[in-house]
C-alpha positions as YAML, in Angstrom:
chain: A
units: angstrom
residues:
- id: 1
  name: UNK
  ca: [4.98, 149.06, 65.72]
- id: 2
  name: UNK
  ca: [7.61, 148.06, 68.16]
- id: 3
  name: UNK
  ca: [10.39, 150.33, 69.07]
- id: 4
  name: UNK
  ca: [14.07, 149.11, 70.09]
- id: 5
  name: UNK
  ca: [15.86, 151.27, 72.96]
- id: 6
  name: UNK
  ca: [19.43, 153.29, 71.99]
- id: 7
  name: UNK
  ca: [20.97, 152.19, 75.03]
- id: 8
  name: UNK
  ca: [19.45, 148.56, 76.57]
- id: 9
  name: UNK
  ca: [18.07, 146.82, 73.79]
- id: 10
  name: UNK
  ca: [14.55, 146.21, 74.83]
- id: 11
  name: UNK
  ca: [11.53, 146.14, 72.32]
- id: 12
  name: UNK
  ca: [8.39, 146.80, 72.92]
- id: 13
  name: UNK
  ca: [5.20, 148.55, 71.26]
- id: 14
  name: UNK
  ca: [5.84, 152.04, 70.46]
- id: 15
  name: UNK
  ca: [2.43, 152.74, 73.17]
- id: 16
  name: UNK
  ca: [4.90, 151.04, 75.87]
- id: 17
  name: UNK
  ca: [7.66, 153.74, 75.58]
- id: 18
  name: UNK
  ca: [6.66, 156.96, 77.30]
- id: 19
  name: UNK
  ca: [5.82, 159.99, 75.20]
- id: 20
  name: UNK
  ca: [8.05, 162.93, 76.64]
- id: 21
  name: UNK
  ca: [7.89, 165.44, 74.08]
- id: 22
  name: UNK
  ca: [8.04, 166.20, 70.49]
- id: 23
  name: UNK
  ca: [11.48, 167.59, 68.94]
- id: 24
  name: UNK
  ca: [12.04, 169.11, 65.07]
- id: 25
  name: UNK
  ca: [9.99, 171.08, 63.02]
- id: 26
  name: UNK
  ca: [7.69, 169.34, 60.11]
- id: 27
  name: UNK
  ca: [10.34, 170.99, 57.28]
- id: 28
  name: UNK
  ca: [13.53, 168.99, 59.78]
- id: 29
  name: UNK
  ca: [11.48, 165.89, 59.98]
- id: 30
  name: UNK
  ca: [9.66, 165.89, 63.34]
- id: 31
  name: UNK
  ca: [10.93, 163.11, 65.83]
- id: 32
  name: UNK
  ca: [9.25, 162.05, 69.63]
- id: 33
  name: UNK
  ca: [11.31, 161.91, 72.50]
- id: 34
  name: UNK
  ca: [10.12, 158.73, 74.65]
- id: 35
  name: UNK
  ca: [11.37, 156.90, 77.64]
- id: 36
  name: UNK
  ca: [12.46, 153.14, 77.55]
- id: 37
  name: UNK
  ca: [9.91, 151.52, 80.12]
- id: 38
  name: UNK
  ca: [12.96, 148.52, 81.07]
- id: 39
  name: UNK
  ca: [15.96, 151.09, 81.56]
- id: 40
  name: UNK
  ca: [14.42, 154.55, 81.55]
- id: 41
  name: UNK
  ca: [16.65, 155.85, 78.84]
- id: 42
  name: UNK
  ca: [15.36, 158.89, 76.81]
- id: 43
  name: UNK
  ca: [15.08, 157.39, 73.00]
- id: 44
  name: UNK
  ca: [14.47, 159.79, 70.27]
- id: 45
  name: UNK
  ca: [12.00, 158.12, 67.17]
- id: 46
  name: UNK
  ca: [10.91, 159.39, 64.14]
- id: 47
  name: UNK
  ca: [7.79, 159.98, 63.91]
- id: 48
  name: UNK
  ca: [7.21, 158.00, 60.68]
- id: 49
  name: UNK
  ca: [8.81, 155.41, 62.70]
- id: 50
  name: UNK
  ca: [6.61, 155.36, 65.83]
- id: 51
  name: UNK
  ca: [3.29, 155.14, 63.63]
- id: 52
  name: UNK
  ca: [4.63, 153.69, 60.38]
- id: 53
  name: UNK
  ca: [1.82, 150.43, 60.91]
- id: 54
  name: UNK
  ca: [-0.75, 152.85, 63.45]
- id: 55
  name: UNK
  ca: [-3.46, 153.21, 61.06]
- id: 56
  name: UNK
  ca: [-3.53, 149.46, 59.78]
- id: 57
  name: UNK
  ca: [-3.57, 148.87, 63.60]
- id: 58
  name: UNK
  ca: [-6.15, 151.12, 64.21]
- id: 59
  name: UNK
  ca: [-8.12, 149.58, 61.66]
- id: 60
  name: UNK
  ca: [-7.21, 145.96, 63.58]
- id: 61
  name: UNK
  ca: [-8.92, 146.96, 66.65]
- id: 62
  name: UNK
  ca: [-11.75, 148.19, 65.14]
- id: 63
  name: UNK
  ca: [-12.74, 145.64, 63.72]
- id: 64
  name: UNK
  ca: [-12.06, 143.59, 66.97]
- id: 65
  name: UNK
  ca: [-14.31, 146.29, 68.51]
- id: 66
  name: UNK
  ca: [-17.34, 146.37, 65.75]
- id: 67
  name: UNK
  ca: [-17.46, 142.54, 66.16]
- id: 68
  name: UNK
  ca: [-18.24, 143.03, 70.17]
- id: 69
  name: UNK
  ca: [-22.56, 143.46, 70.59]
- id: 70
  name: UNK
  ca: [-23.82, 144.18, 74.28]
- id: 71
  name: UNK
  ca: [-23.50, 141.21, 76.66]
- id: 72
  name: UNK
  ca: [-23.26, 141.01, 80.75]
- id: 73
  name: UNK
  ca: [-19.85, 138.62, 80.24]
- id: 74
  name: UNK
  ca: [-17.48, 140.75, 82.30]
- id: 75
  name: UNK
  ca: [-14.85, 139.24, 79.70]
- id: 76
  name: UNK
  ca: [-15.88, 140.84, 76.65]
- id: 77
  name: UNK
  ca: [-16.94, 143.99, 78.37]
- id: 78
  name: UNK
  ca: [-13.55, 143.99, 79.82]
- id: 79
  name: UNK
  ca: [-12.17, 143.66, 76.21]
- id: 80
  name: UNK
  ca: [-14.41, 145.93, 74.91]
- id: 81
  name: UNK
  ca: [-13.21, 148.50, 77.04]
- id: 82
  name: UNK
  ca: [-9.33, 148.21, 76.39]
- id: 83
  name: UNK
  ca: [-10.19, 148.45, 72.31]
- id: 84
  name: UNK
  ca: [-12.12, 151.48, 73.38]
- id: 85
  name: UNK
  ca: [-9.19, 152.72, 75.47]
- id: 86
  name: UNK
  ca: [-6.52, 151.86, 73.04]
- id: 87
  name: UNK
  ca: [-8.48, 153.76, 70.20]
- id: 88
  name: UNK
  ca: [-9.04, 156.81, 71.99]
- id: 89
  name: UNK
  ca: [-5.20, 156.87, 72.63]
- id: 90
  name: UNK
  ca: [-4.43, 156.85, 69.28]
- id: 91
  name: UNK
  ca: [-6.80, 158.83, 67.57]
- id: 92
  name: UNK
  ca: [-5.52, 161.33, 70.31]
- id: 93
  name: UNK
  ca: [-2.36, 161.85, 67.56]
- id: 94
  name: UNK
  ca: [-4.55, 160.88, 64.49]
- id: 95
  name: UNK
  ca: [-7.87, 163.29, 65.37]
- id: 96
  name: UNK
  ca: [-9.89, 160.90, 63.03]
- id: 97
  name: UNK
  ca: [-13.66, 162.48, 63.15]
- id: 98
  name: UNK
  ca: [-14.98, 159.21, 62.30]
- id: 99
  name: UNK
  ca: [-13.25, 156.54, 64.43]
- id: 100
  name: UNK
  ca: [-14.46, 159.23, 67.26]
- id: 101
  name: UNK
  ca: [-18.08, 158.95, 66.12]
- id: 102
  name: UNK
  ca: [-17.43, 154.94, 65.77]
- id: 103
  name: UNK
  ca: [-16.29, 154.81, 69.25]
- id: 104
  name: UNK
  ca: [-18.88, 156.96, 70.83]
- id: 105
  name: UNK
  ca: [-21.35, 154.23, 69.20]
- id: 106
  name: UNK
  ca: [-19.95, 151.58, 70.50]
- id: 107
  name: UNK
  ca: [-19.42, 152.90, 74.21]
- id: 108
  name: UNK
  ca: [-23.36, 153.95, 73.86]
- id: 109
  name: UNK
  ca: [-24.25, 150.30, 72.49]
- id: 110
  name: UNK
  ca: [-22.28, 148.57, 75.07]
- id: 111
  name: UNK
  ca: [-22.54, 150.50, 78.03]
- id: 112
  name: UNK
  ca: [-25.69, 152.58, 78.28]
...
C-alpha cells in the first residue's frame, strides 16, 4: 500500500513513512500519525488505509519466503532474511500466531 504525503506529494510504501503514534478511538475510526520520509511532514492515515492490501502482501512474501530451502548463496540468504524481517514487522500490528510459527520454521531451516 503506498501512501501520498498532505504537504509534498511523495509516495511511497506505507512501511517507508514513519509510525509516530496512533490517534482516535476504534468507535471514531482509529487513524496513524506517520512522518513523510522526503519532507518530514507529520501525515495522519487511516488505518484501513495504511493496511487496506497488508494481508494479501503478507501472504506475497510468504510465499516468496516458503519457496527459499537452505543454501550457502549469500544472495538468497540475504533475501531470505529481508522476507523474514519484513514479516516480523508486520505481523508486529497483525499478531498472526501462525505466520509467527511459519517464520520461526523458516529462520530454523535456513539458519541453524
Amino acid at each position: 500500500m503506498n501512501l501520498t504525503c498532505h504537504e509534498c506529494g511523495f509516495t511511497a510504501g506505507y512501511l517507508d513513512f514513519a509510525y509516530l503514534c496512533q490517534n482516535g478511538c476504534p468507535a471514531c475510526g482509529e487513524s496513524d500519525l506517520r512522518q513523510c520520509p522526503a519532507c518530514g511532514a507529520r501525515c495522519v492515515f487511516s488505518r484501513a488505509e495504511s493496511l487496506e492490501d497488508e494481508q494479501e502482501r503478507m501472504k506475497e512474501l510468504s510465499m516468496q519466503l516458503a519457496a527459499i530451502s537452505r543454501t550457502d548463496d549469500p544472495v538468497m540468504r540475504k533475501e531470505a532474511k529481508r522476507l523474514i524481517a519484513t514479516l516480523n514487522a508486520m505481523n508486529m500490528r497483525w499478531n498472526s500466531e501462525s505466520l509467527n510459527a511459519f517464520l520461526l520454521k523458516k529462520q530454523e531451516e535456513l539458519f541453524f
